[in-house]
N, CA, C and O atoms as a GROMACS GRO file, in nm:
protein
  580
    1UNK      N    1   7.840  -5.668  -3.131
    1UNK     CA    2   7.793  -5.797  -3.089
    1UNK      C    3   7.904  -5.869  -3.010
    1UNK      O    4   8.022  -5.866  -3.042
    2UNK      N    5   7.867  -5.917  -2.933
    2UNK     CA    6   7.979  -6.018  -2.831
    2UNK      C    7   7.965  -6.188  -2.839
    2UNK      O    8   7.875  -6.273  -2.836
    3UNK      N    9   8.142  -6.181  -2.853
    3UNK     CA   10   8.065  -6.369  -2.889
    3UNK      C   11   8.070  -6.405  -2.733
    3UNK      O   12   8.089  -6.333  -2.634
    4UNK      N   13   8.045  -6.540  -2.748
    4UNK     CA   14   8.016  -6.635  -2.634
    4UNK      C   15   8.101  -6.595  -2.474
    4UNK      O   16   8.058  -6.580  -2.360
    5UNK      N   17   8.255  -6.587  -2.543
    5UNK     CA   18   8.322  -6.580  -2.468
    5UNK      C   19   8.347  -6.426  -2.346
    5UNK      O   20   8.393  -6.419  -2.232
    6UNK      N   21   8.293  -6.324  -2.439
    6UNK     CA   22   8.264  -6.192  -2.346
    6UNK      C   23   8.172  -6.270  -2.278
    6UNK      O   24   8.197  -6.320  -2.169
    7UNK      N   25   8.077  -6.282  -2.331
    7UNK     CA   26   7.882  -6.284  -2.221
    7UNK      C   27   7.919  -6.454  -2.090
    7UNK      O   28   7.845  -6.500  -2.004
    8UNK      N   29   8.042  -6.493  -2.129
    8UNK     CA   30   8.053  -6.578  -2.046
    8UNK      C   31   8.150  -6.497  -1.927
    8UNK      O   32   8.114  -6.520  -1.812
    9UNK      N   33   8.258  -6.416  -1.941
    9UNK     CA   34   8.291  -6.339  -1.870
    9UNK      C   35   8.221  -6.228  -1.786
    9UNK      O   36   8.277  -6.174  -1.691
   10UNK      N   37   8.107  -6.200  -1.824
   10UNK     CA   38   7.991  -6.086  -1.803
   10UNK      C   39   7.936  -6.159  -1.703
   10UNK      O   40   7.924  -6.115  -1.589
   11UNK      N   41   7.910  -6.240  -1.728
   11UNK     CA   42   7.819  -6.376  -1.611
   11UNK      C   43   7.871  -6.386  -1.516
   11UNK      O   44   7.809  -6.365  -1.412
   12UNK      N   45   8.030  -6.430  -1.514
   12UNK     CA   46   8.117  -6.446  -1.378
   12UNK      C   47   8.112  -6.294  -1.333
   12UNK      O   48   8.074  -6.288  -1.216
   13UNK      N   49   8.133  -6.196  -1.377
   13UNK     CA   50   8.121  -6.096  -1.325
   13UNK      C   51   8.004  -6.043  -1.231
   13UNK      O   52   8.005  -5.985  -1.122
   14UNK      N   53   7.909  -6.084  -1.313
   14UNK     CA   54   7.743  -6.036  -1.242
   14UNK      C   55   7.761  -6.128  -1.120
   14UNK      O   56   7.761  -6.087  -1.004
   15UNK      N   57   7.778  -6.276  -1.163
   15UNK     CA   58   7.798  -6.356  -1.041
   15UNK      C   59   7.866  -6.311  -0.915
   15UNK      O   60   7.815  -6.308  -0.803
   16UNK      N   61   7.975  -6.280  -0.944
   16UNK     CA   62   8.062  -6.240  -0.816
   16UNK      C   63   8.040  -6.125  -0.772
   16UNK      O   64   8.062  -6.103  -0.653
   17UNK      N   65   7.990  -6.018  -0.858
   17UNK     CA   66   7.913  -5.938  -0.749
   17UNK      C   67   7.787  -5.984  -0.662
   17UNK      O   68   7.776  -5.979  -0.539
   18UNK      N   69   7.748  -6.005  -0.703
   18UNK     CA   70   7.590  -6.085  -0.643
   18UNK      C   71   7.650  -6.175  -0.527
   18UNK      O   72   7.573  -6.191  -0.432
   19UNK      N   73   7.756  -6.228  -0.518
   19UNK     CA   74   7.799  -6.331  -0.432
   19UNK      C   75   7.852  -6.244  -0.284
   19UNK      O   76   7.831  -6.274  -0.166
   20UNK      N   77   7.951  -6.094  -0.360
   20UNK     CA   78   7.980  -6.022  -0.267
   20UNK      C   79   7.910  -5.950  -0.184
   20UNK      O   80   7.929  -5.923  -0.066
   21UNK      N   81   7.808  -5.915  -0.273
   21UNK     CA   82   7.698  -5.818  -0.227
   21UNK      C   83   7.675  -5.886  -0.112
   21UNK      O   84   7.725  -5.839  -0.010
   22UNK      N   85   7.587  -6.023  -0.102
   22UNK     CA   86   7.532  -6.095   0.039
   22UNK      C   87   7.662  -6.138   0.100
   22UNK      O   88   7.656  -6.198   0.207
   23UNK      N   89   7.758  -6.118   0.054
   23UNK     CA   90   7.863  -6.160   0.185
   23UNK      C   91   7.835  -6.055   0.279
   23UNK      O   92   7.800  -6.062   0.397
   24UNK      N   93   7.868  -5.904   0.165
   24UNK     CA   94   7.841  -5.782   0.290
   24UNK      C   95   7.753  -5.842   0.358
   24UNK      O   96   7.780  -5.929   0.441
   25UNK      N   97   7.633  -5.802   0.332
   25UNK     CA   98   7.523  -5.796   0.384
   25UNK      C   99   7.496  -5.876   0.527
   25UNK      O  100   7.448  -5.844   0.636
   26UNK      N  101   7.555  -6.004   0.464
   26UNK     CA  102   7.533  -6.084   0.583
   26UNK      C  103   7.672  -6.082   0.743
   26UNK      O  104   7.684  -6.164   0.834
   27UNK      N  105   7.732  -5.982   0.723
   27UNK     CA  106   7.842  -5.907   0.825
   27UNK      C  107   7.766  -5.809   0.860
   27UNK      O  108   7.814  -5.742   0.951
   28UNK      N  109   7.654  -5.772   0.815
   28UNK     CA  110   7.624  -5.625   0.860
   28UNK      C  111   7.543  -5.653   0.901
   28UNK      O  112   7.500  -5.548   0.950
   29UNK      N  113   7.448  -5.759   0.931
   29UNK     CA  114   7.328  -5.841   0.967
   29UNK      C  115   7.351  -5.852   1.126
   29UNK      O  116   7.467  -5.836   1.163
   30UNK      N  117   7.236  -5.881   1.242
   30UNK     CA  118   7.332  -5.870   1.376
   30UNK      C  119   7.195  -6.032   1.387
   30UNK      O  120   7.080  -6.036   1.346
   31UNK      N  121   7.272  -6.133   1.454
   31UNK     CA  122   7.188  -6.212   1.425
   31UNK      C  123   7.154  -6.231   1.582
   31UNK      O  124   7.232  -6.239   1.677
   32UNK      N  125   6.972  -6.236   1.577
   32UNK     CA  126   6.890  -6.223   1.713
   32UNK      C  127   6.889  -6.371   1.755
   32UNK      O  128   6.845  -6.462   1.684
   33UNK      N  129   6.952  -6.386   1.900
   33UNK     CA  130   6.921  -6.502   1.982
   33UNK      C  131   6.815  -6.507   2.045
   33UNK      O  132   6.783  -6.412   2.117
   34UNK      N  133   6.733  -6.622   2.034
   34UNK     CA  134   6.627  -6.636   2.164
   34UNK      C  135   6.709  -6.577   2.300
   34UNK      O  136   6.653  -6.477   2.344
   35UNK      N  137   6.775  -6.600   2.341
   35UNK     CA  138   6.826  -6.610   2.451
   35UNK      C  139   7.004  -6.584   2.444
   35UNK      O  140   7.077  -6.655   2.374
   36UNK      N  141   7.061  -6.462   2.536
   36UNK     CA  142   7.199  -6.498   2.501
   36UNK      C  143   7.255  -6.611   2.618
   36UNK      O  144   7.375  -6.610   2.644
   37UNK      N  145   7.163  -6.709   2.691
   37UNK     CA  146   7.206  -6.733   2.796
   37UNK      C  147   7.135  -6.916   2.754
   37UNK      O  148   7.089  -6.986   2.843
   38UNK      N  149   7.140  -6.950   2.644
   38UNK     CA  150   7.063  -7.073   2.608
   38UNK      C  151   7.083  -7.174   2.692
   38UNK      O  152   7.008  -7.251   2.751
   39UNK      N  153   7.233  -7.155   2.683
   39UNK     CA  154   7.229  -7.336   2.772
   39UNK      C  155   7.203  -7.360   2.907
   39UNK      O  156   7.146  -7.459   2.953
   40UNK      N  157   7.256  -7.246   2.979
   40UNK     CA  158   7.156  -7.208   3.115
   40UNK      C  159   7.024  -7.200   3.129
   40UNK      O  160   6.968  -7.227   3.236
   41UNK      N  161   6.950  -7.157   3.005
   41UNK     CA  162   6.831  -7.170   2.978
   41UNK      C  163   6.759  -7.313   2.980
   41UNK      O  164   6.680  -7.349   3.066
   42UNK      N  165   6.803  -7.390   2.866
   42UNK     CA  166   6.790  -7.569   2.863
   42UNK      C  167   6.803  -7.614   3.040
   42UNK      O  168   6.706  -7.621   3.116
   43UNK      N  169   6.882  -7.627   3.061
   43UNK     CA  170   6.936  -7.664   3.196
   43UNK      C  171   6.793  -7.624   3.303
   43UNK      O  172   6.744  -7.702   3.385
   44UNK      N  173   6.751  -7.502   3.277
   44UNK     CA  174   6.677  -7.467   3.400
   44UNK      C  175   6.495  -7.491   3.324
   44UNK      O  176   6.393  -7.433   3.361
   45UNK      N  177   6.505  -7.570   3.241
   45UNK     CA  178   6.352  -7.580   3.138
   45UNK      C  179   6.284  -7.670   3.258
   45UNK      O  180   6.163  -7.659   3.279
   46UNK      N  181   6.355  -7.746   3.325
   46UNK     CA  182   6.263  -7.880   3.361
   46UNK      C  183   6.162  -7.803   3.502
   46UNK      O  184   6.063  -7.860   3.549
   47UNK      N  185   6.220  -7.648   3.559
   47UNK     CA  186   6.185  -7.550   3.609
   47UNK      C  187   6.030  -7.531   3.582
   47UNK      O  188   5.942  -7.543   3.667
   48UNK      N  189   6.010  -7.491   3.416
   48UNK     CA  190   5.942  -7.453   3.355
   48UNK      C  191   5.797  -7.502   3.335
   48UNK      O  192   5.685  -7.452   3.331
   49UNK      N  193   5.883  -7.684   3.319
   49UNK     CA  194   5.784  -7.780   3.274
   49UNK      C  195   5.670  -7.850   3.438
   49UNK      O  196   5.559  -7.903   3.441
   50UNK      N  197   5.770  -7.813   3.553
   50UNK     CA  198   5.688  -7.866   3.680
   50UNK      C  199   5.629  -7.698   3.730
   50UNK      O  200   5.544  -7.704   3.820
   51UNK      N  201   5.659  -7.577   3.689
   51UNK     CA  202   5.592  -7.442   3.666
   51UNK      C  203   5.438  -7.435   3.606
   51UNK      O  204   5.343  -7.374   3.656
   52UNK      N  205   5.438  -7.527   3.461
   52UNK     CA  206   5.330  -7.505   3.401
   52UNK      C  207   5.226  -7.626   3.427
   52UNK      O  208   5.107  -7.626   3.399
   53UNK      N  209   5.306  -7.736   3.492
   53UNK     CA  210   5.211  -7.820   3.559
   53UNK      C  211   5.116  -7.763   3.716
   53UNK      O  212   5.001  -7.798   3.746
   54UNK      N  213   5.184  -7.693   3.775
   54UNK     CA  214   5.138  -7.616   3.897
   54UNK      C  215   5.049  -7.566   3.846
   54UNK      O  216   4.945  -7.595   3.905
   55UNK      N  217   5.033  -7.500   3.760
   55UNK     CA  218   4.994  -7.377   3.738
   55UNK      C  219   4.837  -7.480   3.627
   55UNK      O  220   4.726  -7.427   3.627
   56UNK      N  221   4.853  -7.582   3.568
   56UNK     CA  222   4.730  -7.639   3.532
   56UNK      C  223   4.628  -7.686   3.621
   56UNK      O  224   4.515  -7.716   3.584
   57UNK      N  225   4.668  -7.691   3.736
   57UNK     CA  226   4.583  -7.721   3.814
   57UNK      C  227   4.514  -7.619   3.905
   57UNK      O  228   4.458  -7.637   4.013
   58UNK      N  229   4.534  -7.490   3.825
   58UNK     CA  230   4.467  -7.357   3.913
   58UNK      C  231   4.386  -7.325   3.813
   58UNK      O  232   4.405  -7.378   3.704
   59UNK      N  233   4.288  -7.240   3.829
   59UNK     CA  234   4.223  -7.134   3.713
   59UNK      C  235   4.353  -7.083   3.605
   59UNK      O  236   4.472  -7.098   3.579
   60UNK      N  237   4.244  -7.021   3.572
   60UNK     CA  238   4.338  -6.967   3.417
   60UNK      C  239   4.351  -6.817   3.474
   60UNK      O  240   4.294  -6.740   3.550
   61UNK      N  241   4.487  -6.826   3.371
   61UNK     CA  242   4.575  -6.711   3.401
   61UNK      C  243   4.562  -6.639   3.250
   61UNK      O  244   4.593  -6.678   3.138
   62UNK      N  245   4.484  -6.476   3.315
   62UNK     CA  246   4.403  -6.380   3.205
   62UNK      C  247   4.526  -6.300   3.179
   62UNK      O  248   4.612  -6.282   3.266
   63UNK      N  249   4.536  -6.239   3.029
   63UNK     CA  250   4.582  -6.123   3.055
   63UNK      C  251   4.519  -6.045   2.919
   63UNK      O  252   4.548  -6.072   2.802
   64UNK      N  253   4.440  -5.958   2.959
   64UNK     CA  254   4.405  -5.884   2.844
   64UNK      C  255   4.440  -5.728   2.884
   64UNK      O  256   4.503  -5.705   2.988
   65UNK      N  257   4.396  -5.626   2.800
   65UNK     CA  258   4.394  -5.493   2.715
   65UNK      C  259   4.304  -5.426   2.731
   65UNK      O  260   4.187  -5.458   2.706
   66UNK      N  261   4.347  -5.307   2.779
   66UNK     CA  262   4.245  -5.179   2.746
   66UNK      C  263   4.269  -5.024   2.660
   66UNK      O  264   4.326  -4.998   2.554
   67UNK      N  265   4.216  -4.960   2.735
   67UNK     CA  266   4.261  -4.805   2.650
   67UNK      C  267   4.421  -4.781   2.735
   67UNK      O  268   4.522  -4.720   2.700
   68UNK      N  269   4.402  -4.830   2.811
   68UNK     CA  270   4.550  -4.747   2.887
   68UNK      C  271   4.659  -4.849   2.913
   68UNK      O  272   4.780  -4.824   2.908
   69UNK      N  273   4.595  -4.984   2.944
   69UNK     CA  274   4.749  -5.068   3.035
   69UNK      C  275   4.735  -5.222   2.938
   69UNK      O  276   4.718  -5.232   2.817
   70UNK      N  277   4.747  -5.310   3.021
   70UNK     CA  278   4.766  -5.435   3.016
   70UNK      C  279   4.725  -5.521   3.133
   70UNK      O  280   4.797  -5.512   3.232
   71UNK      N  281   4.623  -5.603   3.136
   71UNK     CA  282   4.603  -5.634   3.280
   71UNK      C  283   4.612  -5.772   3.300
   71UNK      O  284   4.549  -5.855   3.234
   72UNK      N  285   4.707  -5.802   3.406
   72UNK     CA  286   4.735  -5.971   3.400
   72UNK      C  287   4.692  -6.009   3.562
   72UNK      O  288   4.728  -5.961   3.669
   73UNK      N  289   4.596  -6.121   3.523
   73UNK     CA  290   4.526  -6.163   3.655
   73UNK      C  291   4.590  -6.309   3.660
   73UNK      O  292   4.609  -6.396   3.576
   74UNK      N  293   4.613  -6.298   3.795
   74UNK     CA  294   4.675  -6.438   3.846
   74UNK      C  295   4.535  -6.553   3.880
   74UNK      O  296   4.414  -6.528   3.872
   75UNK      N  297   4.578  -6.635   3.904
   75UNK     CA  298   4.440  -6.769   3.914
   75UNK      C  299   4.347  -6.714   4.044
   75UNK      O  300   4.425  -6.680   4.133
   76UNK      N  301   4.267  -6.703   4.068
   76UNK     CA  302   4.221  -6.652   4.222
   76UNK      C  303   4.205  -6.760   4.328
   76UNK      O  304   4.127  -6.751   4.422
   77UNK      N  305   4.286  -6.863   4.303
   77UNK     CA  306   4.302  -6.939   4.388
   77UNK      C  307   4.440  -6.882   4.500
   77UNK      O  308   4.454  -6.883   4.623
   78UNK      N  309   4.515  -6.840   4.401
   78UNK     CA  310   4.619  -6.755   4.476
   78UNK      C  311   4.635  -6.605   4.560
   78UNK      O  312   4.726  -6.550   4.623
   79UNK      N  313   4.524  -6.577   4.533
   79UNK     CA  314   4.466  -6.425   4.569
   79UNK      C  315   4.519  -6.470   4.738
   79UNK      O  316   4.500  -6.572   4.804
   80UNK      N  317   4.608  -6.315   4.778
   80UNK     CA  318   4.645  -6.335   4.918
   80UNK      C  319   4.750  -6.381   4.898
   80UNK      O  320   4.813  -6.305   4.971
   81UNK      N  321   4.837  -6.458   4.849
   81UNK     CA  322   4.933  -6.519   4.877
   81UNK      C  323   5.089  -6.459   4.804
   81UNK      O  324   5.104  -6.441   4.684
   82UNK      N  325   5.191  -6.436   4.906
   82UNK     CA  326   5.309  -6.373   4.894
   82UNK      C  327   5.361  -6.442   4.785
   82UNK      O  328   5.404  -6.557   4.792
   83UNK      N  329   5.356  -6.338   4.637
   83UNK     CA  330   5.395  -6.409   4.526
   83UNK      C  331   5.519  -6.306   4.453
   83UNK      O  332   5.506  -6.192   4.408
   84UNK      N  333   5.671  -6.412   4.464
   84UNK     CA  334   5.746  -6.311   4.403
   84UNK      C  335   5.755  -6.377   4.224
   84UNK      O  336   5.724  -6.485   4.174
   85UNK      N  337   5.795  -6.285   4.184
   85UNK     CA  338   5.812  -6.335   4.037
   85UNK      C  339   5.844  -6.220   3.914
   85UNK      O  340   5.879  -6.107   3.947
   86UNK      N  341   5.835  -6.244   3.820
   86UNK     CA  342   5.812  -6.138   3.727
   86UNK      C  343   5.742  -6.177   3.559
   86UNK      O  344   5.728  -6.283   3.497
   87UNK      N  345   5.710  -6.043   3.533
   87UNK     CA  346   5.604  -6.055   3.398
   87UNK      C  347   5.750  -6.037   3.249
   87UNK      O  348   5.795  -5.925   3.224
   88UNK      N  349   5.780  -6.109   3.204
   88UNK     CA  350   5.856  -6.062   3.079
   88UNK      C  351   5.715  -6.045   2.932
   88UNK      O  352   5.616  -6.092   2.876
   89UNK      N  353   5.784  -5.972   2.940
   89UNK     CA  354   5.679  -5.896   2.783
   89UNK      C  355   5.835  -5.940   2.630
   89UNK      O  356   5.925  -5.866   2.592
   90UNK      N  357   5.808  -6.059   2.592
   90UNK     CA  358   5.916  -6.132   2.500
   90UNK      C  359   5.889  -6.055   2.377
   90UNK      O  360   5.771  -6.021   2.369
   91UNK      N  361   5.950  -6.025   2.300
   91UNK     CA  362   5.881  -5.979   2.150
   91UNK      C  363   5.977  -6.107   2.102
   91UNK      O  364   6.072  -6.148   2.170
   92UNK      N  365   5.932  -6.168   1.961
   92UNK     CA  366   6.018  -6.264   1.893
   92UNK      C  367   6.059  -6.176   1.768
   92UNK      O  368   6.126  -6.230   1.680
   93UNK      N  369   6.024  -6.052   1.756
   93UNK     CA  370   6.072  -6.010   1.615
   93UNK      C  371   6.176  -5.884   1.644
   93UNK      O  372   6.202  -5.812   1.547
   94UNK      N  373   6.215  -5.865   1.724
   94UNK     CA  374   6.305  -5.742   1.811
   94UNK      C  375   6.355  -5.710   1.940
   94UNK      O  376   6.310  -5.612   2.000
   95UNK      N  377   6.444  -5.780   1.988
   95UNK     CA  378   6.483  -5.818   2.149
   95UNK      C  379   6.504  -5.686   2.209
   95UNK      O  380   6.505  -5.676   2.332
   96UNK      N  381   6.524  -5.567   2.124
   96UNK     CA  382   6.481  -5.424   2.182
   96UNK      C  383   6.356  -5.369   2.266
   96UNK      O  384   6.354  -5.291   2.361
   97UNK      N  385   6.254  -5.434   2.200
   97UNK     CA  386   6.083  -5.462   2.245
   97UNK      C  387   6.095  -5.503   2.402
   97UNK      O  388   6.032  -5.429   2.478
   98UNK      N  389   6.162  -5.602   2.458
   98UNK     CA  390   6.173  -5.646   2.551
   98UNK      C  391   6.145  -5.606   2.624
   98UNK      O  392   6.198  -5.496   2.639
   99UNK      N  393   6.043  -5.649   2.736
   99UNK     CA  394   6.053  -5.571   2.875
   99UNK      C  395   6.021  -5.669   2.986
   99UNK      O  396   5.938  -5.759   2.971
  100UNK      N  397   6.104  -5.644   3.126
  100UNK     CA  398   6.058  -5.748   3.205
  100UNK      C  399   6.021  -5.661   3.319
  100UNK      O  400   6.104  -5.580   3.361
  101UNK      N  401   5.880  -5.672   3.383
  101UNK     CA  402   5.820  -5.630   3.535
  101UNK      C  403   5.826  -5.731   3.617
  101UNK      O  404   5.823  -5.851   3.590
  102UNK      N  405   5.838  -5.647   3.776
  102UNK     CA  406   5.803  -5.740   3.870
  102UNK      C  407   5.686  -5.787   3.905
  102UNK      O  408   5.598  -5.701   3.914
  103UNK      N  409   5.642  -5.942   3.936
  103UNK     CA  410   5.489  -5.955   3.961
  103UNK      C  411   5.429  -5.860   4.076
  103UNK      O  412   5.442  -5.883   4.196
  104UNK      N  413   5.403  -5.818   4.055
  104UNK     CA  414   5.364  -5.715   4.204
  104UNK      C  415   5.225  -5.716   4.163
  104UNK      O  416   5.187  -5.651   4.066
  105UNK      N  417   5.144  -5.792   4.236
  105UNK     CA  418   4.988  -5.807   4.211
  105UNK      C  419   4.889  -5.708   4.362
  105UNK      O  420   4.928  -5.686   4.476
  106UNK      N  421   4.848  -5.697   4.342
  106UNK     CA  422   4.723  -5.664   4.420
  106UNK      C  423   4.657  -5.804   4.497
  106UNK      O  424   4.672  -5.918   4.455
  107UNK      N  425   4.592  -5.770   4.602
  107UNK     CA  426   4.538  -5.876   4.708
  107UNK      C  427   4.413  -5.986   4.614
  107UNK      O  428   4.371  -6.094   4.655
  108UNK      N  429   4.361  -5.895   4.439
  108UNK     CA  430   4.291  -5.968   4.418
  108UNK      C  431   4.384  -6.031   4.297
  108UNK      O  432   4.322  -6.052   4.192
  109UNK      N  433   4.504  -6.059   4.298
  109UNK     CA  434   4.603  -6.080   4.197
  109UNK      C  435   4.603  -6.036   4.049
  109UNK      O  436   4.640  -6.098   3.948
  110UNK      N  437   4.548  -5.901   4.065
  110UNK     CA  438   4.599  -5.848   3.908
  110UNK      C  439   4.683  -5.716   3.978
  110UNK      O  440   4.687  -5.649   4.081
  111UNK      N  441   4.772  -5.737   3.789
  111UNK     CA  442   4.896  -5.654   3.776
  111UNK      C  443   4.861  -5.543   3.646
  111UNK      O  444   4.822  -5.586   3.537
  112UNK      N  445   4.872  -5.448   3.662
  112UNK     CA  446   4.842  -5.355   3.529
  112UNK      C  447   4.956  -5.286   3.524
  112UNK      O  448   5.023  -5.224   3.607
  113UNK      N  449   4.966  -5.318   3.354
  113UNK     CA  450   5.091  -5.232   3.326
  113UNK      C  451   5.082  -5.116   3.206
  113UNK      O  452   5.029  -5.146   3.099
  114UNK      N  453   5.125  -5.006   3.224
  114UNK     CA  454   5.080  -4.920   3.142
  114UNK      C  455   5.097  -4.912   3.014
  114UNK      O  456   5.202  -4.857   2.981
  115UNK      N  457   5.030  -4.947   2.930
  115UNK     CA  458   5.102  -4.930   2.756
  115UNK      C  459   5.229  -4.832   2.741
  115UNK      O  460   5.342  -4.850   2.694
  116UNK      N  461   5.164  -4.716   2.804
  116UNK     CA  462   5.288  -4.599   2.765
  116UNK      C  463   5.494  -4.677   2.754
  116UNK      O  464   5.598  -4.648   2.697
  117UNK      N  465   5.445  -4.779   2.846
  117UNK     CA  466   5.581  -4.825   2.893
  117UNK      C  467   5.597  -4.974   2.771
  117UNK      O  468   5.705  -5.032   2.776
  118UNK      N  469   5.524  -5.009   2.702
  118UNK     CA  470   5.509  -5.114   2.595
  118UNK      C  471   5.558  -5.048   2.463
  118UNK      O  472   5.560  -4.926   2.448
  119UNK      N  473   5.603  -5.146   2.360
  119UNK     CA  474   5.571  -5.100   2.195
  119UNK      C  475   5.440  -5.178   2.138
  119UNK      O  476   5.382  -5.275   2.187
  120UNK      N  477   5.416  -5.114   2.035
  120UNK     CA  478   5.281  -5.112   1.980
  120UNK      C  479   5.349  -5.285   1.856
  120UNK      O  480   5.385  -5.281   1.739
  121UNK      N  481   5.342  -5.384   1.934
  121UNK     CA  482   5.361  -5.501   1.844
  121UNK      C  483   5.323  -5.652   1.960
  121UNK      O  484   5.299  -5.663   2.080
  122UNK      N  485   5.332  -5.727   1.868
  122UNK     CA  486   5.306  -5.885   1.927
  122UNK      C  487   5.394  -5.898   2.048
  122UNK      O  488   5.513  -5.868   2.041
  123UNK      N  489   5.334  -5.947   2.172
  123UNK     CA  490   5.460  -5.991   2.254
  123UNK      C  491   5.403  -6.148   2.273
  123UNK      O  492   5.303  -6.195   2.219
  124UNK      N  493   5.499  -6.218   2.368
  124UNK     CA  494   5.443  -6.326   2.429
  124UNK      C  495   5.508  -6.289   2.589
  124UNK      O  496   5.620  -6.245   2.612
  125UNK      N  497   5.401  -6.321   2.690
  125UNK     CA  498   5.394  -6.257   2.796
  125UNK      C  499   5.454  -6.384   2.861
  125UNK      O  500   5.392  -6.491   2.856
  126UNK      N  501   5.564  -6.374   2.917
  126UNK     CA  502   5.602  -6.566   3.006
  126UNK      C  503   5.599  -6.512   3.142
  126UNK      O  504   5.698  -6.447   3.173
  127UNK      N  505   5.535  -6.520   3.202
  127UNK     CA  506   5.494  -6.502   3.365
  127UNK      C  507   5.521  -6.631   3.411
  127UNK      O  508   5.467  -6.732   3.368
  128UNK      N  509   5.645  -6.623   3.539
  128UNK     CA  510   5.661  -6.693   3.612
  128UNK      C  511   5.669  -6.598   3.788
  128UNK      O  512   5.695  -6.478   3.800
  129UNK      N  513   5.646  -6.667   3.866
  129UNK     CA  514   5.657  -6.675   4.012
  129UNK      C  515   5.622  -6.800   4.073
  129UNK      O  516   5.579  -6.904   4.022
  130UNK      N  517   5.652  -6.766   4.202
  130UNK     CA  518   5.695  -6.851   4.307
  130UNK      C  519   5.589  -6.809   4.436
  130UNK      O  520   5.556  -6.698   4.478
  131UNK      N  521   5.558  -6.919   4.469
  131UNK     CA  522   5.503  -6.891   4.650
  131UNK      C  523   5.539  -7.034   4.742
  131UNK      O  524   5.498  -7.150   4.742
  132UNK      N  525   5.639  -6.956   4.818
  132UNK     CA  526   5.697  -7.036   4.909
  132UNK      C  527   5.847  -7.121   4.782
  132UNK      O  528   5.935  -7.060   4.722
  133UNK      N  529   5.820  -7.268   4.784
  133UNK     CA  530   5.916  -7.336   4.713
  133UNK      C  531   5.844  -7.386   4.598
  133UNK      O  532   5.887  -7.492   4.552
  134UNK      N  533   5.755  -7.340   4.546
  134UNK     CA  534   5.628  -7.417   4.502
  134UNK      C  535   5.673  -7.254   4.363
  134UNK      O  536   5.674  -7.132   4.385
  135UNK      N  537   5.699  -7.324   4.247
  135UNK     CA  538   5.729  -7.252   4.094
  135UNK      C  539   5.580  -7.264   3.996
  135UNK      O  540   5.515  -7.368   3.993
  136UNK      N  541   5.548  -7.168   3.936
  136UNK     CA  542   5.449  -7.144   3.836
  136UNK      C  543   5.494  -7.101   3.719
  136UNK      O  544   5.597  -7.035   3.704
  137UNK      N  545   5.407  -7.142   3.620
  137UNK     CA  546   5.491  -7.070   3.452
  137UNK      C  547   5.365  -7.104   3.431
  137UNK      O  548   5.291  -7.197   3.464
  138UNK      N  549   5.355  -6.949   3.333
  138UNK     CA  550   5.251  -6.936   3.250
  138UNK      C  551   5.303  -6.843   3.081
  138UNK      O  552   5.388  -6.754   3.086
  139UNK      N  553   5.243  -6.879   2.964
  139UNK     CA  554   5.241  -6.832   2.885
  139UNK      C  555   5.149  -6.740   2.792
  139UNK      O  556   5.056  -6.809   2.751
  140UNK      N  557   5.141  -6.610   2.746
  140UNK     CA  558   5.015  -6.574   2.696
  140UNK      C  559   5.078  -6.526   2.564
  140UNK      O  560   5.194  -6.485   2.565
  141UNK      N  561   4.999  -6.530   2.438
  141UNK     CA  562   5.018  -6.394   2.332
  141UNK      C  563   4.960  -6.317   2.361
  141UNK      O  564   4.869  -6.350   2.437
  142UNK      N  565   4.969  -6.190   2.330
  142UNK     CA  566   4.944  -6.053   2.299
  142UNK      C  567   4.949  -5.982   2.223
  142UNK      O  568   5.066  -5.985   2.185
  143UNK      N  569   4.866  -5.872   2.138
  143UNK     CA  570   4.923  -5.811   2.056
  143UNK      C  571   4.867  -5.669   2.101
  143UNK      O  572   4.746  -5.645   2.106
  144UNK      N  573   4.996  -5.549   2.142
  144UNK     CA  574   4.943  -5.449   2.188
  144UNK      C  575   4.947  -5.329   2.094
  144UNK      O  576   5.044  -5.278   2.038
  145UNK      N  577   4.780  -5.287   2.092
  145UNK     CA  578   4.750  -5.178   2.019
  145UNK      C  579   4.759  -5.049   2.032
  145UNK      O  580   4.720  -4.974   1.943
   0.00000   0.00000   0.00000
């Protein structure tokens, strides 16, 4: 039997392992940034915010799924018009997931992109381009199957 004073030593013990354990742990942890480029990021938002105003005043910007790709249609108000930009495919749970295409649309402004080249999880799709001086931002979820 142990008096008080072992099981009070036993305690600090359990304790300080338990304390060490998540010290490791949390060194071995790699911690995911939105962005490694944030404050450049902030800085260039107000970009974003006169992007997604442009872009409310067009049709809606589709992007759905099939057996093979991903298909993202631009507003067809823009159909025809020299649009540079690109499609980022964001994952928020694995910055490995990541992928960014160029907008390269077709004359009726859709872009298809092949799953093969995707992972099989949630993205959020942030499509931005440009025609002329004139900025667009659009946002979609996704979840590719």
């Amino acid at each position: 039997m142990m008096n008080w004073g072992n099981k009070l030593i036993v305690v600090f013990i359990l304790f300080a392992t338990l304390i060490g354990t998540m010290v490791y742990k949390s060194f071995q942890s790699k911690p995911h940034l939105v962005s490694e480029e944030y404050y450049k990021d902030e800085l260039r938002y107000q970009d974003k915010i006169d992007g997604m105003a442009n872009v409310a005043k067009l049709s809606e910007v589709v992007v759905t799924q099939d057996t093979t790709g991903v298909n993202i249609i631009l507003p067809k108000e823009l159909n025809g018009a020299k649009i540079e930009g690109e499609a980022w495919f964001y994952c928020k749970t694995d910055e490995v997931n990541d992928k960014k295409f160029p907008l390269a649309v077709d004359t009726n402004g859709k872009l298809t992109i092949s799953k093969t080249r995707l992972s099989k999880t949630n993205y959020q799709v942030k499509l931005s381009w440009k025609i002329g001086s004139k900025n667009y931002y659009a946002e979609k979820e996704i979840a590719i199957k």
